[in-house]
C-alpha positions in Angstrom: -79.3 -171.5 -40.9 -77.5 -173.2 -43.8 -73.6 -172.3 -44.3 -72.8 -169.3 -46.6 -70.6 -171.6 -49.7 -69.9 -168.6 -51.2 -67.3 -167.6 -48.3 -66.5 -171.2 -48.2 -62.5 -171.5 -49.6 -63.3 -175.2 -50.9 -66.2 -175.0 -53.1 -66.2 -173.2 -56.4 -69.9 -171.7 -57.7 -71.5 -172.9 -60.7 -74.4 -171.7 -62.2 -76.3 -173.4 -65.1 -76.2 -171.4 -68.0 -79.7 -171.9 -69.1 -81.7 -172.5 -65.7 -79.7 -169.8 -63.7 -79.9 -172.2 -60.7 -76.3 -171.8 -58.6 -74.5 -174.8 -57.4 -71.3 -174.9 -55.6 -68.7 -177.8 -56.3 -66.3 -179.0 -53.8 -63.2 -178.2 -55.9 -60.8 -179.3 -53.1 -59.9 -182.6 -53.9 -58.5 -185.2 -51.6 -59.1 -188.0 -54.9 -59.5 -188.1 -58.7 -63.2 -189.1 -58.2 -65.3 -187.3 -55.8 -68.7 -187.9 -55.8 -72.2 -187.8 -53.4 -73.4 -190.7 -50.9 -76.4 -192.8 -52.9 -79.3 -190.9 -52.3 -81.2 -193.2 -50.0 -78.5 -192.3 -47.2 -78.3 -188.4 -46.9 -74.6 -186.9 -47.9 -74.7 -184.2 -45.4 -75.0 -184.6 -41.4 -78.6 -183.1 -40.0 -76.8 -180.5 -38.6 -75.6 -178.9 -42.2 -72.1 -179.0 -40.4 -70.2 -182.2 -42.8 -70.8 -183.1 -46.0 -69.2 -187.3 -46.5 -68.4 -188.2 -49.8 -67.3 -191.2 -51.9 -63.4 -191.0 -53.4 -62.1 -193.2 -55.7 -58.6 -193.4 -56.9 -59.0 -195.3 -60.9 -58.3 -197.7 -61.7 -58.4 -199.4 -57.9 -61.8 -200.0 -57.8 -62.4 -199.8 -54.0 -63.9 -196.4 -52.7 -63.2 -194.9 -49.9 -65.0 -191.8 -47.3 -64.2 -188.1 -46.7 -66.0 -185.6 -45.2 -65.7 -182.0 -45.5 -66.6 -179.0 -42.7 -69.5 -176.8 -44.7 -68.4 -174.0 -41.9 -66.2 -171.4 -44.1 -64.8 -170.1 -40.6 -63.3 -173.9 -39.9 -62.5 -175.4 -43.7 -61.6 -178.9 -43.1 -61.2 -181.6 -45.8 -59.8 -185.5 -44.4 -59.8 -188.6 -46.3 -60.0 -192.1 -44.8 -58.2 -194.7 -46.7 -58.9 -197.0 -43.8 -63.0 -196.9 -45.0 -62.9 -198.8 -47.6 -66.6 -200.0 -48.2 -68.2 -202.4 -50.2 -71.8 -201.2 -52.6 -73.3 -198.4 -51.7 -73.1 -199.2 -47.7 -72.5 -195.8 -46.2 -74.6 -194.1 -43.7 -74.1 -191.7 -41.3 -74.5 -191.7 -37.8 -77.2 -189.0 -35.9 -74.2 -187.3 -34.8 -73.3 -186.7 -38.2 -69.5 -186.4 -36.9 -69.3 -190.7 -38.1 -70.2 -192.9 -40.7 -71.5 -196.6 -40.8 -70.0 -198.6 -43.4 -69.9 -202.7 -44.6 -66.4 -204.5 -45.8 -66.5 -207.7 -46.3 -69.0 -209.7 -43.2 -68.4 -206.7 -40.9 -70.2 -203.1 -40.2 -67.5 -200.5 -39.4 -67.7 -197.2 -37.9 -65.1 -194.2 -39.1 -65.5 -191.4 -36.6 -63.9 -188.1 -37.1 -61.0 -187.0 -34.8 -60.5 -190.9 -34.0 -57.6 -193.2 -36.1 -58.8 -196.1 -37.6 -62.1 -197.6 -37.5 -64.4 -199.8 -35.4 -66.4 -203.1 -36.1 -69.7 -202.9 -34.8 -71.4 -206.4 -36.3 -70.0 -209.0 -37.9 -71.7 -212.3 -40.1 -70.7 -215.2 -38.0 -68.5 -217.4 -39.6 -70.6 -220.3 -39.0 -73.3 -218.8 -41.3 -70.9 -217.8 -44.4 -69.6 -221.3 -43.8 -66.6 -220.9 -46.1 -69.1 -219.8 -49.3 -68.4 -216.7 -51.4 -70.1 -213.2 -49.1 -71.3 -210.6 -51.8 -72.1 -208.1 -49.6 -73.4 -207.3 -46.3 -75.8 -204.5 -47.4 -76.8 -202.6 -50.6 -76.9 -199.6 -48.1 -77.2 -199.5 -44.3 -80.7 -198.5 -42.5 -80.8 -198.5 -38.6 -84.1 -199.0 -37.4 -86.7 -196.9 -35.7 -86.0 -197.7 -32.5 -82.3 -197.3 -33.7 -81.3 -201.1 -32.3 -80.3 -202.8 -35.4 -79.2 -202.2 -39.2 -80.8 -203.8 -41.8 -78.5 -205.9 -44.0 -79.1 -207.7 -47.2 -76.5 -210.1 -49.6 -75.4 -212.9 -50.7 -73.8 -216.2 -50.1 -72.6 -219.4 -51.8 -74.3 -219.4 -55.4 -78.2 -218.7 -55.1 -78.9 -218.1 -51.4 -79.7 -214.4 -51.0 -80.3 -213.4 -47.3 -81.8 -210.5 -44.9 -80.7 -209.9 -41.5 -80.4 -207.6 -38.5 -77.1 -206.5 -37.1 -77.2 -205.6 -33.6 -74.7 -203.0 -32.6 -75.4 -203.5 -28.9 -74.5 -206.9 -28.9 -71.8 -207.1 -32.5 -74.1 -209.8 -33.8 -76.0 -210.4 -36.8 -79.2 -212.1 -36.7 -80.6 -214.0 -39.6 -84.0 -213.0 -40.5 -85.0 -214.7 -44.1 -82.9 -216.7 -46.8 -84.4 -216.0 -50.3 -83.5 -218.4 -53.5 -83.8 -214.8 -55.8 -82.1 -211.6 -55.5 -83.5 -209.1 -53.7 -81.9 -205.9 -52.1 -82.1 -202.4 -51.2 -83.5 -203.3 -48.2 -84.4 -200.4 -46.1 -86.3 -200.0 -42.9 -89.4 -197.6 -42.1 -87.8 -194.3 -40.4 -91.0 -194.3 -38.0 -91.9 -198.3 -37.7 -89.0 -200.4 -36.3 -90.7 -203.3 -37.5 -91.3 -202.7 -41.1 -89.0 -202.6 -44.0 -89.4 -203.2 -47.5 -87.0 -204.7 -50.4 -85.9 -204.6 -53.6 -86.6 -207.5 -56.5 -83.6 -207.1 -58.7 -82.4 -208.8 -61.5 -80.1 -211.9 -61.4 -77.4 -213.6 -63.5 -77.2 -217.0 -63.7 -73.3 -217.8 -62.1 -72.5 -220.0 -64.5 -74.1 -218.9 -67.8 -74.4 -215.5 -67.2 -78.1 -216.0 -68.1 -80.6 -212.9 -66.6 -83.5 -213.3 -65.2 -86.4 -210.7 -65.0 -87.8 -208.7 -62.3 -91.7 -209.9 -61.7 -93.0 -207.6 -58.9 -90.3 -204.9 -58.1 -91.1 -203.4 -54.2 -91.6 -205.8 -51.3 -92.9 -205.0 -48.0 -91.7 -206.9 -45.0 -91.7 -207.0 -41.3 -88.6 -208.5 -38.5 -91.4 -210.4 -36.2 -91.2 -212.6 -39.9 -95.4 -212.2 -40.3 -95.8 -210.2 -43.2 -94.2 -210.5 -47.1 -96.1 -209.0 -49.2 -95.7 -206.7 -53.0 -96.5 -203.2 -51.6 -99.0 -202.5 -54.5 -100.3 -205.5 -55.3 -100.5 -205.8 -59.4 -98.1 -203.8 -59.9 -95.6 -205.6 -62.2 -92.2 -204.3 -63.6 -92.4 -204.1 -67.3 -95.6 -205.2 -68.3 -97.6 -201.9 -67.4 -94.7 -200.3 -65.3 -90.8 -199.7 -64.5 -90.8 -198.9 -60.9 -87.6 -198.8 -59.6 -85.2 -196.8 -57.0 -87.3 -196.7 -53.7 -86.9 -195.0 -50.9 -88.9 -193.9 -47.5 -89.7 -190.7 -47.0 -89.3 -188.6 -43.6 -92.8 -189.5 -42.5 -92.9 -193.2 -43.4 -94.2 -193.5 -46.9 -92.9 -195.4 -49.9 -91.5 -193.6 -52.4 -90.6 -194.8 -56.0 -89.7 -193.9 -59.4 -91.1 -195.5 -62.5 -88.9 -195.2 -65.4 -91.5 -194.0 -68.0 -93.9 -192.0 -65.7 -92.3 -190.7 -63.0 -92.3 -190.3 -59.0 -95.2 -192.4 -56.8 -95.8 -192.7 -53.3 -97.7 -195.4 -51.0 -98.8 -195.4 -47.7 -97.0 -198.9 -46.0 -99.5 -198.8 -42.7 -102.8 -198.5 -45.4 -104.6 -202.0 -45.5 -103.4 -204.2 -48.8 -106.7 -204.0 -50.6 -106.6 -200.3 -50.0 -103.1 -199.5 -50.4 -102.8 -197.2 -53.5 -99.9 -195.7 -55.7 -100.4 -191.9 -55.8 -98.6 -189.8 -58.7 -96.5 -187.3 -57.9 -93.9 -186.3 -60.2 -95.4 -187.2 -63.6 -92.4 -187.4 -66.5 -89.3 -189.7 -67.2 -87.1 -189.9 -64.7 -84.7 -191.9 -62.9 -83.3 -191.7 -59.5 -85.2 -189.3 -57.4 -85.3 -188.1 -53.9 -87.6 -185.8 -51.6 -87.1 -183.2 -48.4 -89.2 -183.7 -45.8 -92.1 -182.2 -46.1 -93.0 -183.9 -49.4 -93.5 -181.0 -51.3 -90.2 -180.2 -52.6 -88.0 -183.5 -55.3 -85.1 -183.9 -57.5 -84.1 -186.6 -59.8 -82.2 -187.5 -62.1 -82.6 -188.3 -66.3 -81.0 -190.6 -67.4 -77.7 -191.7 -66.3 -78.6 -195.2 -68.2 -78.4 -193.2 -71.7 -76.0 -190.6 -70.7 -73.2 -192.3 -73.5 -76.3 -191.1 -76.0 -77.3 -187.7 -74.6 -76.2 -185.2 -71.9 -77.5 -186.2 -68.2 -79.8 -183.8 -66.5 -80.9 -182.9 -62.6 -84.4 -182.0 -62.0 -85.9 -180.3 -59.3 -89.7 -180.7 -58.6 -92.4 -178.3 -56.2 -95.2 -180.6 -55.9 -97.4 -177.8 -54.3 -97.3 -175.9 -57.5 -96.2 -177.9 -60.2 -93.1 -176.2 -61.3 -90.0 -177.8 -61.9 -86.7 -176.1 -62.9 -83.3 -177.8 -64.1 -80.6 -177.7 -61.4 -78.4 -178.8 -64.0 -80.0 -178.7 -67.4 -76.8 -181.3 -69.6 -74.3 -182.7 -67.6 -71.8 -183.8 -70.2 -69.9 -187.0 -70.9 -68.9 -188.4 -67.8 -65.2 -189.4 -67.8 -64.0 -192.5 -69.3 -65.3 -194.6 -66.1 -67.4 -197.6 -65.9 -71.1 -197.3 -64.2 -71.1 -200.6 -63.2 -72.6 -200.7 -59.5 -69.5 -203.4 -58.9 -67.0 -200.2 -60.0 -68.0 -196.4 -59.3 -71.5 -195.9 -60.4 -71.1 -192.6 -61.4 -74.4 -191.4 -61.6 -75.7 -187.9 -60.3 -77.9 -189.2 -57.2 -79.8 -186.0 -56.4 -80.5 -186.0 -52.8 -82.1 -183.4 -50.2 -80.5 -183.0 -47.2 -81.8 -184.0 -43.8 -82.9 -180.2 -42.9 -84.2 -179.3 -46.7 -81.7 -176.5 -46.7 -79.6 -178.1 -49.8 -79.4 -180.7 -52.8 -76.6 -182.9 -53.2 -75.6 -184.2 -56.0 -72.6 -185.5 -58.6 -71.9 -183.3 -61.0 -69.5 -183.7 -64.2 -69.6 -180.1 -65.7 -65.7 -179.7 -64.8 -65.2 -182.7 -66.8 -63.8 -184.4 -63.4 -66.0 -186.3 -60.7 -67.5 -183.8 -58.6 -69.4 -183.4 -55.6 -72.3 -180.4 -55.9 -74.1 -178.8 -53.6 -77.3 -176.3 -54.5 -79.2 -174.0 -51.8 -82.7 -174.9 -51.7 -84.0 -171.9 -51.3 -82.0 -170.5 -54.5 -83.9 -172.7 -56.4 -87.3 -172.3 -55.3 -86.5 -168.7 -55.6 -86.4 -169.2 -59.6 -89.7 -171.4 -59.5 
């Protein structure tokens, strides 16, 4: 069973005045910026018991983890200046009582109750061979199997590279250099050889120039056999915008096209019969699903939100019905976006056991992290 918030000394409940949908907002702060993991890594432990955040202290541009008890018998609130993390790396361990986490060639663990933190894989040196390292991983997967993390990033000018970080061992093994950006790698949750990534745009390092995305989503195995767009014809732009992937509990591939709305595709179908199924159909942005499937939020639009309040969307697939969890987030503070600085976008997320939606929330006019019950929502469905 979920924690009762509402006893919970920390969070403060806020209902949208026009959905009626309750939220409570961890009003305990431990930073001026507070705000929920990226969605493809879950927030909140699979136990319900911790809820990790991002904290950011403007205008030092490095975040930093915290984690808060969601038990209202045993409030607990810590920050960890020592996790200082680079992108959107976070992920928590199974145990939910730690967190992975990638600064600077390194993958670091911050466990609660221990001080400091631990290196678990490191880029040789020989490999970064005194070039410029942009990051070690948009955001950490582990494998099926759980043996390895996925890592993705950059070195020197135009080499972009995806490798395997073996916490067993505290190497990292080079899988594929690439001469274009590509990220948000993630691995399959239920194949420890699959993963897909990410074709993203690119600046030219000396003129700034950008260059395109052709096919956005990229399927790709470790054995090094298999590369492949996983819906073949399916271009960014030109008849699409899919963006923001992520895999669902059971293994599929799950997108968000700017204009149209949430997809899904099944990785293990063959190529010629792999197919893009509609799920969510209406603008959107980021988006995110429990489960089962049935139940998604999202996000619209954080890219316009200097033009027009931001909203959070939830989504029941098995009836159609979708309800605002937050129906105009107003003006976010006076922070950059930028992915490079806090990227304060809202990031709606289910947790692990479906019980709750995490999300960031500005409606106090701060940076807030947000928690809404599930089952309070589908209740007003």
């Amino acid at each position: 069973m979920p924690f009762d918030l509402s006893r919970h000394p920390y969070f403060t409940s806020w209902t949208d005045p026009q959905s009626g949908v309750e939220s409570f907002i961890l009003t305990d702060r431990v930073a001026p910026v507070q705000q929920s993991f990226y969605y493809t890594n879950p927030s909140l432990s699979a136990d319900g018991r911790w809820l990790w955040f991002y904290c950011a202290h403007p205008p030092n541009p490095v975040r930093t983890l915290a984690a808060v008890c969601m038990d209202p018998a045993e409030p607990r609130i810590e920050w960890f200046p020592e996790a200082g993390f680079d992108a959107a790396s976070p992920m928590l361990a199974t145990e939910g009582d730690a967190a992975y986490f990638t600064a600077g060639p390194t993958v670091f663990k911050k466990t609660l109750g221990r001080d400091g933190v631990e290196a678990v894989c490191t880029l040789a040196d020989e490999y970064v061979a005194n070039r410029q390292l942009e990051g070690l991983a948009t955001h950490l997967s582990l494998s099926a199997d759980g043996r390895y993390f996925l890592l993705d990033g950059r070195v020197g000018l135009n080499t972009w590279f995806v490798a395997m970080g073996e916490p067993a061992t505290g190497e990292v093994r080079l899988l594929h250099e690439l001469d274009r950006r590509y990220n948000h790698a993630l691995f399959s949750p239920v194949d420890a050889n699959l993963c897909i990534l990410s074709q993203d745009w690119m600046f030219d390092p000396h003129t700034g120039q950008a260059t395109t995305v052709d096919i956005r989503t990229w399927l790709m195995d470790v054995r090094q056999t298999r590369f492949e767009p996983l819906v073949p014809g399916l271009w960014f732009k030109h008849n699409a915008w899919p963006c923001h992937e992520w895999f669902s509990a059971d293994g599929l591939v799950c997108w968000t096209d700017y204009e149209a709305g949430v997809f899904e595709c099944d990785p293990a179908a063959d190529a010629a019969l792999r197919k893009a199924v509609h799920v969510w159909p209406r603008a959107l942005c980021h988006s995110h699903c429990d489960p089962t499937r049935r139940y998604y939020v999202a996000d619209q639009t954080p890219y316009k939100w200097h033009e027009r309040p931001c909203e959070v969307l939830f989504f029941d697939r098995q009836t159609g019905k979708e309800t605002h969890i937050v129906t105009a987030l107003p003006p976010r503070p006076p922070l950059a976006r930028s992915p490079r600085l806090y990227h304060i976008d809202p990031h709606p997320q289910v947790s692990p056991d479906g019980a709750f939606v995490v999300y960031t929330t500005t409606v106090r006019g701060a940076v807030d992290v947000a928690v809404a019950p599930l089952g309070a929502i589908t209740a007003r469905l």
